[in-house]
Residue frames as a rotation matrix with the C-alpha (Angstrom) as fourth column:
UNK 1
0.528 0.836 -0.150 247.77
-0.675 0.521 0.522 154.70
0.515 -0.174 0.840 -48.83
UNK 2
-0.372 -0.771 -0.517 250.44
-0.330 0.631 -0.702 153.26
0.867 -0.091 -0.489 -46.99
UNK 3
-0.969 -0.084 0.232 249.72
-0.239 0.554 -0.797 150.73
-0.062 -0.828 -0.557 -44.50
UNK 4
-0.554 0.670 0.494 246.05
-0.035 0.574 -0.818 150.14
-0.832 -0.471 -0.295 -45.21
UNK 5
-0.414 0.075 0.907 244.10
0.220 0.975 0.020 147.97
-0.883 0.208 -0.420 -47.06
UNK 6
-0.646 0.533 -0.546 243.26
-0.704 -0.693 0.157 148.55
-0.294 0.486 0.823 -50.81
UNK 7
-0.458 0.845 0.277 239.54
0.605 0.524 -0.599 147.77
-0.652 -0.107 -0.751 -50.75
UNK 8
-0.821 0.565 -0.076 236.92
-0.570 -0.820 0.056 149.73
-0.031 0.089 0.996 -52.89
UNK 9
-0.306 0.943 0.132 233.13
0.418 0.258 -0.871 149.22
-0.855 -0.212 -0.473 -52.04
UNK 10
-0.763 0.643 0.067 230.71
-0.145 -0.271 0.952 149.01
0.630 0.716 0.300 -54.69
UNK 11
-0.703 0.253 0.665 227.54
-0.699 -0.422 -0.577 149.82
0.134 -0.870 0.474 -53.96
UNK 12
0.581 0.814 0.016 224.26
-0.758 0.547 -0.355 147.41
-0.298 0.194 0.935 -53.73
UNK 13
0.831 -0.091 -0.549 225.16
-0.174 0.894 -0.412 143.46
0.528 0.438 0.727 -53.39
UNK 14
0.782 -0.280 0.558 227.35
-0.403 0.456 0.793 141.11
-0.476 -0.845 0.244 -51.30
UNK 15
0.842 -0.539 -0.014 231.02
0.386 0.620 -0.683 141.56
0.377 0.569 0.730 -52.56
UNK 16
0.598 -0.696 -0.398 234.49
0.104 -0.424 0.899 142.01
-0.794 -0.580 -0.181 -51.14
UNK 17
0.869 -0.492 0.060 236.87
0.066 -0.005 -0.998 143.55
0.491 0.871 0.029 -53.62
UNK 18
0.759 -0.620 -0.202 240.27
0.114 -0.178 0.977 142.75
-0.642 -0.764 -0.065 -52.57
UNK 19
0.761 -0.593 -0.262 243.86
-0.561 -0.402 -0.723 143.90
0.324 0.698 -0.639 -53.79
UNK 20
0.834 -0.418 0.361 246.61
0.214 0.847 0.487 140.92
-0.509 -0.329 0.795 -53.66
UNK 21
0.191 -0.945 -0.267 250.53
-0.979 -0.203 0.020 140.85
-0.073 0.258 -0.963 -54.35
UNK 22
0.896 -0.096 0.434 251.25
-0.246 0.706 0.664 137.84
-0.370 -0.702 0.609 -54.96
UNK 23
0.111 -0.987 0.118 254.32
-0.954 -0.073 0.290 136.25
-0.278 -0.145 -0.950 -55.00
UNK 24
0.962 0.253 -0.102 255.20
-0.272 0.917 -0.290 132.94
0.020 0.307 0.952 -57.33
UNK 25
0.525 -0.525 -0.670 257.43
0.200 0.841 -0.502 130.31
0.827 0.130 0.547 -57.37
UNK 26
0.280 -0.031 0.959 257.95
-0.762 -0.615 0.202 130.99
0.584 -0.788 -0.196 -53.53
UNK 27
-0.797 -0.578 0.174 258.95
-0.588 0.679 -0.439 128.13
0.136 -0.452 -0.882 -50.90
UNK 28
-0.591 0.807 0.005 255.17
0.534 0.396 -0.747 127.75
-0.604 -0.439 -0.665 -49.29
UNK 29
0.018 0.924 0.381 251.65
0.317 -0.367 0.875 128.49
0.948 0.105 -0.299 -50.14
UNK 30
-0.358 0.143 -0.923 251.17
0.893 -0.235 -0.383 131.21
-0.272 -0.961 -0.044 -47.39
UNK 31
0.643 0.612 0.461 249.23
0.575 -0.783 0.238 134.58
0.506 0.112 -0.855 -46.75
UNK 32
-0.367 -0.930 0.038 251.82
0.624 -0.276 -0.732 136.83
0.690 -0.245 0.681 -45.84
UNK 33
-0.242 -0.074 -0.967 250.05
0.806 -0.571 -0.158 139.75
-0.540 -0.818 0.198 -44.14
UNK 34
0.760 0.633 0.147 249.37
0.622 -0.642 -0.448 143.42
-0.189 0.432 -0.882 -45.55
UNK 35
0.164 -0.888 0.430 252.19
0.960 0.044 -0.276 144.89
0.227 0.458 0.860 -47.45
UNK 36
-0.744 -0.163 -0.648 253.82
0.266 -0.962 -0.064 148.88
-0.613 -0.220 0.759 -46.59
UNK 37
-0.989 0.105 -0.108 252.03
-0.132 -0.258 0.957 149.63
0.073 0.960 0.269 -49.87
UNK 38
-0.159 0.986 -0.054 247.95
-0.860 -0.165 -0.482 148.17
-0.485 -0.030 0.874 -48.93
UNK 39
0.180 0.145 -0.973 248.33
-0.811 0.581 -0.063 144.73
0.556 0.801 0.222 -50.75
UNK 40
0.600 0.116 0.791 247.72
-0.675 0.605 0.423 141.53
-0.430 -0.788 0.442 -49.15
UNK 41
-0.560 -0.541 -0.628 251.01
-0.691 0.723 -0.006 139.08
0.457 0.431 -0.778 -50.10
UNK 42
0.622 0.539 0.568 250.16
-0.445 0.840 -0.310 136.08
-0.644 -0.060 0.762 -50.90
UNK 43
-0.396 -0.741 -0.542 253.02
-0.907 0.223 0.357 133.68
-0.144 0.633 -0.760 -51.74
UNK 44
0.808 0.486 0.333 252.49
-0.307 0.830 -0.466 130.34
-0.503 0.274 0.820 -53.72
UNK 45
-0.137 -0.866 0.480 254.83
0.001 0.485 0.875 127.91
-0.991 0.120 -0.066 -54.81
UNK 46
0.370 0.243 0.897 253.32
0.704 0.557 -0.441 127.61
-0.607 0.794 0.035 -58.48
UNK 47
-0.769 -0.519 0.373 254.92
0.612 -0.427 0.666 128.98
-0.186 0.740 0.646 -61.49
UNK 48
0.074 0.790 -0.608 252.98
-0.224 -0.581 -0.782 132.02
-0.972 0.194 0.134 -63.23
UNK 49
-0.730 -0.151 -0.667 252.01
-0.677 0.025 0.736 129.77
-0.094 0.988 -0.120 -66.44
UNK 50
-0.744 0.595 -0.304 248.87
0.063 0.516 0.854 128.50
0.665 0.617 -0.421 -67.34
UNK 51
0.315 0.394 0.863 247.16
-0.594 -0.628 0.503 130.55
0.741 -0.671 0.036 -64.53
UNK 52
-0.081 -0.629 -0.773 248.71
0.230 0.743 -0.629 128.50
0.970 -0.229 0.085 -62.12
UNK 53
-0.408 -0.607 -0.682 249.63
0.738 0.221 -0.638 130.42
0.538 -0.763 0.357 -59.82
UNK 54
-0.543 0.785 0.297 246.38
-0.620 -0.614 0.488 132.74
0.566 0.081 0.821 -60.14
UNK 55
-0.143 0.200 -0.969 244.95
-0.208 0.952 0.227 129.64
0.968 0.234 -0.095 -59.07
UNK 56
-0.324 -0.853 -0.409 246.97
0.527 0.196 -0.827 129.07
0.785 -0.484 0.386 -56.46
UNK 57
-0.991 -0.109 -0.072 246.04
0.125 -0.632 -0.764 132.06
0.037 -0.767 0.641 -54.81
UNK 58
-0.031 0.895 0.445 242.46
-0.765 -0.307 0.565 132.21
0.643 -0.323 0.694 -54.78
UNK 59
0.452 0.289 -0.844 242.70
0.599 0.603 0.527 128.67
0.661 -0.744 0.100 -53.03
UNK 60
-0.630 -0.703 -0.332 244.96
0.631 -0.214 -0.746 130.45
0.453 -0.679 0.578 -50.55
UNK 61
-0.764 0.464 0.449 242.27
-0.459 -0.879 0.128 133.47
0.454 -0.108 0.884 -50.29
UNK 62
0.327 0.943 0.060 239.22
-0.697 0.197 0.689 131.08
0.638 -0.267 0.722 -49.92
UNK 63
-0.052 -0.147 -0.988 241.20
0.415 0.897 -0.155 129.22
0.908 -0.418 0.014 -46.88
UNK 64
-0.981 -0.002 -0.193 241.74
0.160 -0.570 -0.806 132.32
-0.109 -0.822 0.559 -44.95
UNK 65
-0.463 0.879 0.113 238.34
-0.755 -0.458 0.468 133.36
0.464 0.131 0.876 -45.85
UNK 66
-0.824 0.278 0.494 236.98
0.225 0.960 -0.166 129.75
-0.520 -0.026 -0.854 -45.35
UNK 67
0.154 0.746 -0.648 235.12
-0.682 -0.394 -0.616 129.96
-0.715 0.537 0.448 -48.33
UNK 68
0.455 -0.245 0.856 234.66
0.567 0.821 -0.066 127.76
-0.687 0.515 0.513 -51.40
UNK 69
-0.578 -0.791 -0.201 237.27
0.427 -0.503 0.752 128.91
-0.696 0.349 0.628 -54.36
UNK 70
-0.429 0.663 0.613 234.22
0.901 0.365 0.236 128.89
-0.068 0.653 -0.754 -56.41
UNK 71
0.791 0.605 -0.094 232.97
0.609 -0.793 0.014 132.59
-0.066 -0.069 -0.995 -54.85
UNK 72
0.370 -0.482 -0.795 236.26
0.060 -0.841 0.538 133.98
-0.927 -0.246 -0.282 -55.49
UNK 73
0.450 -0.391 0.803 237.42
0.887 0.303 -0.350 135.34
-0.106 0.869 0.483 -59.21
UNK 74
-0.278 -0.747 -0.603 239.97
0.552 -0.638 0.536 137.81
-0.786 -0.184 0.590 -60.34
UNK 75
0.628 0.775 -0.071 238.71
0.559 -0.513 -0.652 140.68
-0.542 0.369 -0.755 -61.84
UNK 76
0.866 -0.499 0.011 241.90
-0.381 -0.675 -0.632 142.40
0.323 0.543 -0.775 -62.98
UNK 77
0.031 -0.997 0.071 245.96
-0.994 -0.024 0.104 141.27
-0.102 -0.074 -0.992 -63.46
UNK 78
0.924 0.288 0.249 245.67
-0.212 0.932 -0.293 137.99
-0.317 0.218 0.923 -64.78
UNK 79
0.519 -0.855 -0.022 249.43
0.793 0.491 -0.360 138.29
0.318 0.169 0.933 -65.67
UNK 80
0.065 -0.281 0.957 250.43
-0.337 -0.909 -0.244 140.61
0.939 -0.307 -0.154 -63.55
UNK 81
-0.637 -0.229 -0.736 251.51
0.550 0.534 -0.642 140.21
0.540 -0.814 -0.214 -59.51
UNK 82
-0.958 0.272 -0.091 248.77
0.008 -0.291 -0.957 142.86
-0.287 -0.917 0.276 -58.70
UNK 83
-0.920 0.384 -0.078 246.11
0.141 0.512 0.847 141.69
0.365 0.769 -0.525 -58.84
UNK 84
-0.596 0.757 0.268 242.06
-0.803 -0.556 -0.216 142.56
-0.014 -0.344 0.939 -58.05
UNK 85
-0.832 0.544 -0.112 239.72
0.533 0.838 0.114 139.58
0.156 0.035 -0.987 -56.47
UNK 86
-0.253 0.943 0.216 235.77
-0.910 -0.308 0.279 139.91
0.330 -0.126 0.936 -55.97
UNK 87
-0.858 0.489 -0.157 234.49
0.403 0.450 -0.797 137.66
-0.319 -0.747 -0.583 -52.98
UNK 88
-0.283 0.899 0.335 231.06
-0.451 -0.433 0.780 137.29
0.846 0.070 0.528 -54.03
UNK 89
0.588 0.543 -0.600 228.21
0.488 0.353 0.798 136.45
0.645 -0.762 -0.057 -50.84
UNK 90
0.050 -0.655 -0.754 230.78
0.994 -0.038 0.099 138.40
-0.093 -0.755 0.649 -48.60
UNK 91
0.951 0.143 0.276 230.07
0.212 -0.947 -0.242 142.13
0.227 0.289 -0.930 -47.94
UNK 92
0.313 -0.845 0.434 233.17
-0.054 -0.472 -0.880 144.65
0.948 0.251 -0.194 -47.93
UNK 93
-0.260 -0.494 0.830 233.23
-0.861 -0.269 -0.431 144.69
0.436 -0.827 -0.356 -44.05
UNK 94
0.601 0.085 0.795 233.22
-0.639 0.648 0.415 141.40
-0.480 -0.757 0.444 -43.13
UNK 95
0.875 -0.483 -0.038 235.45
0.427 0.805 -0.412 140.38
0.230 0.344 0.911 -45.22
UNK 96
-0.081 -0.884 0.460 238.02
-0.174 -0.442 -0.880 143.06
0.981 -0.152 -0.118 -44.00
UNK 97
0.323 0.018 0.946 236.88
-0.913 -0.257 0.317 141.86
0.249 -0.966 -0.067 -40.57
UNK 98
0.988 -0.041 0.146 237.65
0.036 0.999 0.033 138.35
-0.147 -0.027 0.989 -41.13
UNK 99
0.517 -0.805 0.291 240.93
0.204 -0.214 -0.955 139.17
0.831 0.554 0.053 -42.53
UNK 100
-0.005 -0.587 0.809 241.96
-0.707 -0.570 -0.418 141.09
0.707 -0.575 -0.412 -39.67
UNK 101
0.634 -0.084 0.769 240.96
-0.496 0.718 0.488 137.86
-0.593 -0.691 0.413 -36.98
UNK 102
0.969 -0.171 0.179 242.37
0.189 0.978 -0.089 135.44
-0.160 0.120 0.980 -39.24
UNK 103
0.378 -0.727 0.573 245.89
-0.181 -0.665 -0.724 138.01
0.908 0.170 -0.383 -39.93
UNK 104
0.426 -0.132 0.895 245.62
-0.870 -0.330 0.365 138.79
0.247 -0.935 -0.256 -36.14
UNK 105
0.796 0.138 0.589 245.94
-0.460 0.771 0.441 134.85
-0.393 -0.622 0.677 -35.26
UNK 106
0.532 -0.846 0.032 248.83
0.551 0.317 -0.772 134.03
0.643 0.429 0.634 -37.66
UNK 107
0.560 -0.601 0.570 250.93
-0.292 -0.787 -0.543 136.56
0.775 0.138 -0.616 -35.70
């Protein structure tokens, strides 16, 4: 699965399931890009203790997204760096299309 995104569509309802690397106690709070591997890095400066740095990244997710943090929750790796969000109100392809403009413009 190298080089592209791991997504899986569920069916019926308005949700983006996304796979994230992230990366704590980093310099910045930045979206890196899409890893060899299909994970979207996502570094954050916060420690991984007291979800912190779980945290951390969903605000990071719902800026690129421009979304409130409120529609985004982690479904799986709560202590773990890989980790599984669900973007609710946001079907599977527009949120991988939004990604890709908002990816595209960082470059």
């Amino acid at each position: 699965m190298t080089g592209t995104p791991k997504t899986n569509r569920r069916p019926g309802g308005d949700a983006f399931v996304l796979w994230v690397r992230a990366r704590p106690r980093s310099r910045t709070d930045e979206v890196l890009g899409w890893g060899k591997d299909g994970f979207l890095e996502v570094q954050v400066r916060a420690v991984p203790e007291r979800g912190e740095a779980n945290r951390s990244c969903r605000s990071q997710l719902a800026r690129l997204l421009n979304i409130p943090p409120s529609q985004i929750s982690l479904e799986k790796g709560k202590g773990s760096v890989h980790k599984k969000y669900r973007i609710e109100g946001l079907a599977q392809e527009d949120g991988e299309r939004i990604l890709a403009e908002a990816l595209g413009k960082k470059g």
